[in-house]
C-alpha positions in Angstrom: 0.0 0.0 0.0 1.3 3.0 -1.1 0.3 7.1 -1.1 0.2 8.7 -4.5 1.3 12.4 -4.0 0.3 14.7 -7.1 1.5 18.1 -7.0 1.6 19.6 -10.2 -1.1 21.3 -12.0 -3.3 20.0 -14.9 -3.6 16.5 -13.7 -7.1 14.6 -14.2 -8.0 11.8 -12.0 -11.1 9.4 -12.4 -11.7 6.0 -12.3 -13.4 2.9 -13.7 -13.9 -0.7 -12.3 -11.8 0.0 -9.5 -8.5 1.4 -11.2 -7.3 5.0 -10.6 -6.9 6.9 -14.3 -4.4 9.8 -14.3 -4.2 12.1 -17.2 -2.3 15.1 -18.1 -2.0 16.9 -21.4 1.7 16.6 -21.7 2.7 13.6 -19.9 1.3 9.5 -20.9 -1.4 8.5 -19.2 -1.5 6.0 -16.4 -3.4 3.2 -14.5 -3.2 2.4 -10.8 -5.5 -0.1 -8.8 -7.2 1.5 -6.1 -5.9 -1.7 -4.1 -2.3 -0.7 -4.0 -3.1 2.6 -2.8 -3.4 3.9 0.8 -4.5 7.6 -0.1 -4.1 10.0 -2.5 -2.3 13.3 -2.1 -3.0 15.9 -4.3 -2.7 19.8 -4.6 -3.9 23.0 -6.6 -4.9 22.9 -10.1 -6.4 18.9 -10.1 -9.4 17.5 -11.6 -10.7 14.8 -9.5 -14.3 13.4 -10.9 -16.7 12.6 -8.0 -17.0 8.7 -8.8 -13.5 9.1 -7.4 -14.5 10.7 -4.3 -17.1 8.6 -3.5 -14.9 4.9 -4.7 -12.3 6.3 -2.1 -15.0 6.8 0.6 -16.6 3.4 -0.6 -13.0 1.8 0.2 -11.9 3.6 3.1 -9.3 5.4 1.3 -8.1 9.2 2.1 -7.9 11.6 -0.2 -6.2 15.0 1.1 -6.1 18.1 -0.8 -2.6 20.2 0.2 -2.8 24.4 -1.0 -0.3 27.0 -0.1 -2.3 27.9 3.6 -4.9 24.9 4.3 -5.7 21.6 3.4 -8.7 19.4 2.9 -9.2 16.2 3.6 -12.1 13.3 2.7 -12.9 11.1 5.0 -16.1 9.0 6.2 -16.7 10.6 9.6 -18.2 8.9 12.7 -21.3 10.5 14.3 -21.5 12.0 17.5 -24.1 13.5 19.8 -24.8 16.8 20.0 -24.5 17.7 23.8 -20.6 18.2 23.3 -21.1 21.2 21.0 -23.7 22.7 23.5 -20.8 22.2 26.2 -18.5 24.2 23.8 -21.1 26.5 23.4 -21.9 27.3 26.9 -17.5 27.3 27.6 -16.8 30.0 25.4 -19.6 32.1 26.2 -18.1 32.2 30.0 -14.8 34.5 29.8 -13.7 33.0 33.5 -14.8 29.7 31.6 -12.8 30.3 28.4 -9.7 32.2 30.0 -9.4 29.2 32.2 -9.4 26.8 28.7 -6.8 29.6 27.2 -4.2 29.4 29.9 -4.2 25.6 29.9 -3.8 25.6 26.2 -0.5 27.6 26.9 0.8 25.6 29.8 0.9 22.8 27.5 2.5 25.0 24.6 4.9 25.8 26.7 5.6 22.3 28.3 6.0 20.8 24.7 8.1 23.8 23.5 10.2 23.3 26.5 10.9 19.8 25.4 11.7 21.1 22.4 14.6 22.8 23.4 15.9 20.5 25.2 16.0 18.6 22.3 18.1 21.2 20.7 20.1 21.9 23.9 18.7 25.4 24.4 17.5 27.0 28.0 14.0 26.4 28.6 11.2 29.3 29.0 10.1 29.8 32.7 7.2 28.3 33.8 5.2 31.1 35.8 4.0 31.4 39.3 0.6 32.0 38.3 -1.5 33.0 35.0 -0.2 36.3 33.4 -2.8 39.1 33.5 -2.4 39.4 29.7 -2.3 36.0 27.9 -2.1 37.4 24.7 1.3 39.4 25.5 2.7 36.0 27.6 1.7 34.4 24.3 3.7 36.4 21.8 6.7 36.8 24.6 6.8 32.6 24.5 6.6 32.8 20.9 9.6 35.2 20.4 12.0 33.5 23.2 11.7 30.4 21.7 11.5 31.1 17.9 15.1 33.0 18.7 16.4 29.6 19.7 15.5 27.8 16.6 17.4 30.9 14.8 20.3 30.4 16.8 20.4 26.5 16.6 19.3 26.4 12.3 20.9 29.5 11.0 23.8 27.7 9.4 20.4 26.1 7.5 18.8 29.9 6.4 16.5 29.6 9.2 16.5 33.4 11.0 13.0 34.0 12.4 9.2 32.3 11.8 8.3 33.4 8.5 5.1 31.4 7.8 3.6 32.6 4.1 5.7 32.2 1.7 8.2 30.8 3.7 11.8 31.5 2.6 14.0 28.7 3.7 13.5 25.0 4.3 13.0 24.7 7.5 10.3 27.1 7.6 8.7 25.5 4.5 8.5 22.2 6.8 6.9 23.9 9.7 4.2 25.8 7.5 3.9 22.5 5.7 3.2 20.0 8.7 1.3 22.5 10.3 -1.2 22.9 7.4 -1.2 18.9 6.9 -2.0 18.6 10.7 -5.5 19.9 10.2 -6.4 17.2 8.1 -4.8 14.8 10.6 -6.7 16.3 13.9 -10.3 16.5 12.2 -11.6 13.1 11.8 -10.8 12.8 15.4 -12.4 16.1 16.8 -15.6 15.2 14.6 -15.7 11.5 15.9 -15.8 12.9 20.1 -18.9 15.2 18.6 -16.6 18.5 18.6 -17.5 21.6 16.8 -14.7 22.5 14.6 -15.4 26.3 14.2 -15.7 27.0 18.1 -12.3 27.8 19.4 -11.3 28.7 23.1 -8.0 30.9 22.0 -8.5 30.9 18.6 -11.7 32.9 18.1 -14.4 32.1 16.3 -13.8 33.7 12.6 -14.8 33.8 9.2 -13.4 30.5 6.9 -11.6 29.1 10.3 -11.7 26.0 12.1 -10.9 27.4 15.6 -10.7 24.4 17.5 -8.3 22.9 15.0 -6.3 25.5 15.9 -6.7 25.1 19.7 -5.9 21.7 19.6 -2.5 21.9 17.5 -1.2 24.0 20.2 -1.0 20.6 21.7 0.5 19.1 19.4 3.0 21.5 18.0 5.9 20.6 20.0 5.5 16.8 18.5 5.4 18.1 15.0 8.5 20.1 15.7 10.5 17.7 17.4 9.8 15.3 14.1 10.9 17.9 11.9 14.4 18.4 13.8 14.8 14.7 13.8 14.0 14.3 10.0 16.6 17.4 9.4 19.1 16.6 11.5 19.2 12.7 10.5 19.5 14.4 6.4 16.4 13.1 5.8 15.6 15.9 4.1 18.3 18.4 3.0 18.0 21.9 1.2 18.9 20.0 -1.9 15.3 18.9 -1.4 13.9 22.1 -1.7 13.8 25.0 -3.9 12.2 28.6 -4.5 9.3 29.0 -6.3 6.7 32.1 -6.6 4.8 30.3 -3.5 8.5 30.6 -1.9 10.6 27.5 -0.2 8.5 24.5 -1.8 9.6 20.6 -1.8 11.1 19.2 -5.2 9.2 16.5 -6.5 12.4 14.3 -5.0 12.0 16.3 -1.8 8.1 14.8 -2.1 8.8 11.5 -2.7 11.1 11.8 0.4 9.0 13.9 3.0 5.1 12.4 2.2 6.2 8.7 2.6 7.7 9.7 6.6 4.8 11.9 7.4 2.1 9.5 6.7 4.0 6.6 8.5 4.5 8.6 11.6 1.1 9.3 11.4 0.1 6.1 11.4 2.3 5.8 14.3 0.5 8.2 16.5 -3.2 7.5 15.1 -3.9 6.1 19.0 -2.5 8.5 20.7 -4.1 11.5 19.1 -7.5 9.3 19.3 -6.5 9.3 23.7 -5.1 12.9 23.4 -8.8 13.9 21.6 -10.7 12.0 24.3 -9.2 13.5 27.2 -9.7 17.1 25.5 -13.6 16.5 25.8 -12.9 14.9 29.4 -11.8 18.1 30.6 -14.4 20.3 28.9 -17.2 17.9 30.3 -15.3 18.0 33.9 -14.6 22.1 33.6 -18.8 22.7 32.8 -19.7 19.9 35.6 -18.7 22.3 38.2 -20.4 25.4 36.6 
């Protein structure tokens, strides 16, 4: 089983009796059964017929759609009750309620970050006595303190600062890129414990944003970090895998055939423990509105 990454433009997928037809004006065509493939990986500019979607949902395939800020993904979700979104409801309408959510969000930012850095050898941030007065400020204070250690520990790499769209070096382009392929990893999982996507505790409610995707990768962050030094720092990937484009520091199609393969067997690896990671998150909402 394998996962067919498409990237370029012009591509035309469809299917018939089972087997996956790719076409593109300049290249031949070609044939893949839908049984040696896990998932398909596609991005902008790609025709994909909807007998495709539906054969992949038939057969429990994914398909995920990659863009230059956010991804999609198709999946046959689970359903869930309702009461949880009421819950969420109710939590961010309470500001003692929500601000209590916020700063436990950020204590585990900061706990994974911190582990982080050790990783890279770095001094940790301080863990505070009690919750700052302004989170937002204690926020982008954590932010800048520990995006100033990556710049000291990747610079040799390009790396000087967080530079998220475009980004202009490799190791930015893998942090914008696992961060944007991480909402299609949380979602099936926040939709299956009956969360709302679009109600967010830190990340506010918004036009065209799944808040509580965003919520949740604060606690999950540090692990997509810490994979992405390993993968670098083992040469993995190397900036001969990358190059500019007019969307900025993109993958090669080598760099592709490289990076995809790892990310969706570590994902595979940690499919239970972001299932247990999901399950407590509604745990602690139900406990927090229990004593309400």
């Amino acid at each position: 089983m394998t996962s067919l990454v498409l990237d370029m433009p012009d591509f035309s997928l469809s299917v018939q009796d089972s087997v996956l037809h790719i076409a593109h004006p300049q290249q031949p065509s070609r044939l893949l059964p839908l049984a040696e493939i896990e998932r398909v990986v596609v991005g902008k500019g790609i025709a994909i017929s909807t007998d495709l979607h539906l054969k992949l949902s038939e057969l429990g395939k994914e398909l995920v759609i990659v863009g230059h800020k956010h991804s999609a993904m198709i999946f046959n979700s689970a359903s869930a009750p309702n009461n949880l979104r009421l819950l969420q409801y109710r939590a961010i309408c309470q500001e003692s309620l929500r601000q209590r959510f916020v700063w436990a969000l950020l204590s585990a930012r900061r706990r994974g970050q911190n582990r982080v850095l050790k990783q890279l050898g770095m001094p940790l941030l301080a863990t505070p006595t009690c919750p700052p007065n302004n989170l937002m400020l204690y926020e982008a204070e954590m932010s800048r303190k520990y995006w100033q250690a990556w710049a000291q520990c990747f610079q040799l790499d390009g790396f000087i600062g967080r530079e998220r769209q475009p980004p202009s070096d490799p190791i930015n382009a893998l942090l914008s890129l696992t961060a944007t392929l991480e909402d299609s990893t949380l979602t099936p999982h926040l939709l299956a414990e009956g969360f709302d996507l679009c109600l967010g505790f830190h990340h506010r409610t918004g036009y065209r944003r799944s808040s509580l995707v965003l919520d949740i990768k604060e606690l999950t962050r540090s692990d997509l970090e810490a994979w992405l030094i390993a993968l670098w720092r083992t040469q993995k990937l190397t900036a001969q895998d990358f190059e500019q484009t007019e969307y900025g520091c993109r993958l090669t199609r080598a760099g592709q055939q490289r990076f995809y393969p790892a990310w969706f067997g570590w994902q595979k690896q940690r499919k239970t423990a972001l299932r247990r990671m999901i399950r407590l998150c509604r745990r602690y909402l139900e406990r927090g509105m229990s004593h309400e």
